[in-house]
C-alpha positions in Angstrom: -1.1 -8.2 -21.4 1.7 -5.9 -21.1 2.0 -3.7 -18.3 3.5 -1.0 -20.5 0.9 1.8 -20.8 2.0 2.0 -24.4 0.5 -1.1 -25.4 -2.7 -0.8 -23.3 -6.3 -1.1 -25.4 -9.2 0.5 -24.3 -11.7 -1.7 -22.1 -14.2 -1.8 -24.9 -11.6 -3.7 -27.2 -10.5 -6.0 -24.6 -12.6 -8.9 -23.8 -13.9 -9.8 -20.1 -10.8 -12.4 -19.9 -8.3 -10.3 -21.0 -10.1 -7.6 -18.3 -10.0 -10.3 -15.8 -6.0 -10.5 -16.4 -5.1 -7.5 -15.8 -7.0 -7.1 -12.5 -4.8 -10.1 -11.9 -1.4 -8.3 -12.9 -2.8 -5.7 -10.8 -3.5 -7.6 -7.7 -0.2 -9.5 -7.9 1.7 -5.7 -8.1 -0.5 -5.3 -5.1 0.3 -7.7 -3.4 3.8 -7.1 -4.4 4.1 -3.3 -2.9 2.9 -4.5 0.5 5.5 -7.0 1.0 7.8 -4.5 0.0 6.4 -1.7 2.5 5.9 -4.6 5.1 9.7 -5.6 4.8 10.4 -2.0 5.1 8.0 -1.5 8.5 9.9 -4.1 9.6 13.3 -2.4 9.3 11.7 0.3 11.5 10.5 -1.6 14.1 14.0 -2.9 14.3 15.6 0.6 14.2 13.0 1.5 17.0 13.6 -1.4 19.4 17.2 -0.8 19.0 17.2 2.8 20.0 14.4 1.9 22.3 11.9 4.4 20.8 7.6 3.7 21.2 6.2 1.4 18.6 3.7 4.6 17.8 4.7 7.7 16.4 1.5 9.3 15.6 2.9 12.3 14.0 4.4 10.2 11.1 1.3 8.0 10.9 -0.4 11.4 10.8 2.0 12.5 7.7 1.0 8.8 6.5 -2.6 9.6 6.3 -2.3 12.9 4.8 0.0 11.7 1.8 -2.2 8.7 1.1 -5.2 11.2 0.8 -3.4 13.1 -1.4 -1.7 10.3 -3.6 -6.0 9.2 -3.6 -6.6 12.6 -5.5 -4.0 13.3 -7.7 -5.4 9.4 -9.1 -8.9 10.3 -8.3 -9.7 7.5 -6.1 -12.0 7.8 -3.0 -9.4 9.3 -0.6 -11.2 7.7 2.2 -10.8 3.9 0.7 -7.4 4.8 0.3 -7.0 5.7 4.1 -8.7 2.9 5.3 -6.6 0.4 3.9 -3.9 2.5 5.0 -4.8 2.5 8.6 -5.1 -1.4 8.0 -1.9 -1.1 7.0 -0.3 1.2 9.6 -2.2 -1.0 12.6 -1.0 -4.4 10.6 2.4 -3.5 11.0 2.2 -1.8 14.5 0.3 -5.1 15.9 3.0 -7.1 14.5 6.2 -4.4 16.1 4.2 -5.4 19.5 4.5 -8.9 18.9 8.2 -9.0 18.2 9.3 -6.8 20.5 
């Protein structure tokens, strides 16, 4: 199925394969976006041994949090699902900054 919003149908004219598909386009986007934003954490961590700044910096994650409640409302998803797989996130890549440093 496309993955222009153009050509979507309505879930009562698609059938539970062609459902199942798309939660499959969407999982692989998933999946995409953290590598992205994984690649990019890493970046930072490499910025921040260089200039020999903490791994933490719980202002930002702070600024983190509050944007991914907000991004949860404006799409009306439960804000706090959306912050906990944030944290995950945000303690993922920390863990990891730790590791290599």
């Amino acid at each position: 199925m496309a993955n222009n919003d153009t050509d979507r149908r309505y879930p009562d004219e698609m059938s539970l394969d062609e459902l199942r598909e798309e939660i499959e386009s969407i999982d692989r986007e998933l999946v995409e976006l953290i590598a992205r934003r994984t690649y990019v954490a890493d970046t930072i961590a490499a910025v921040k041994a260089d200039r020999d700044l903490p791994t933490t910096d719980e202002r930002q994650e702070q600024r983190v949090m509050d944007r991914a409640g907000a991004n949860a409302e404006q799409f009306d998803v439960d804000a706090n699902l959306v912050k906990a797989i944030f944290r995950l996130l945000i303690e993922l890549n920390k863990v990891e900054q730790r590791e290599n440093r």
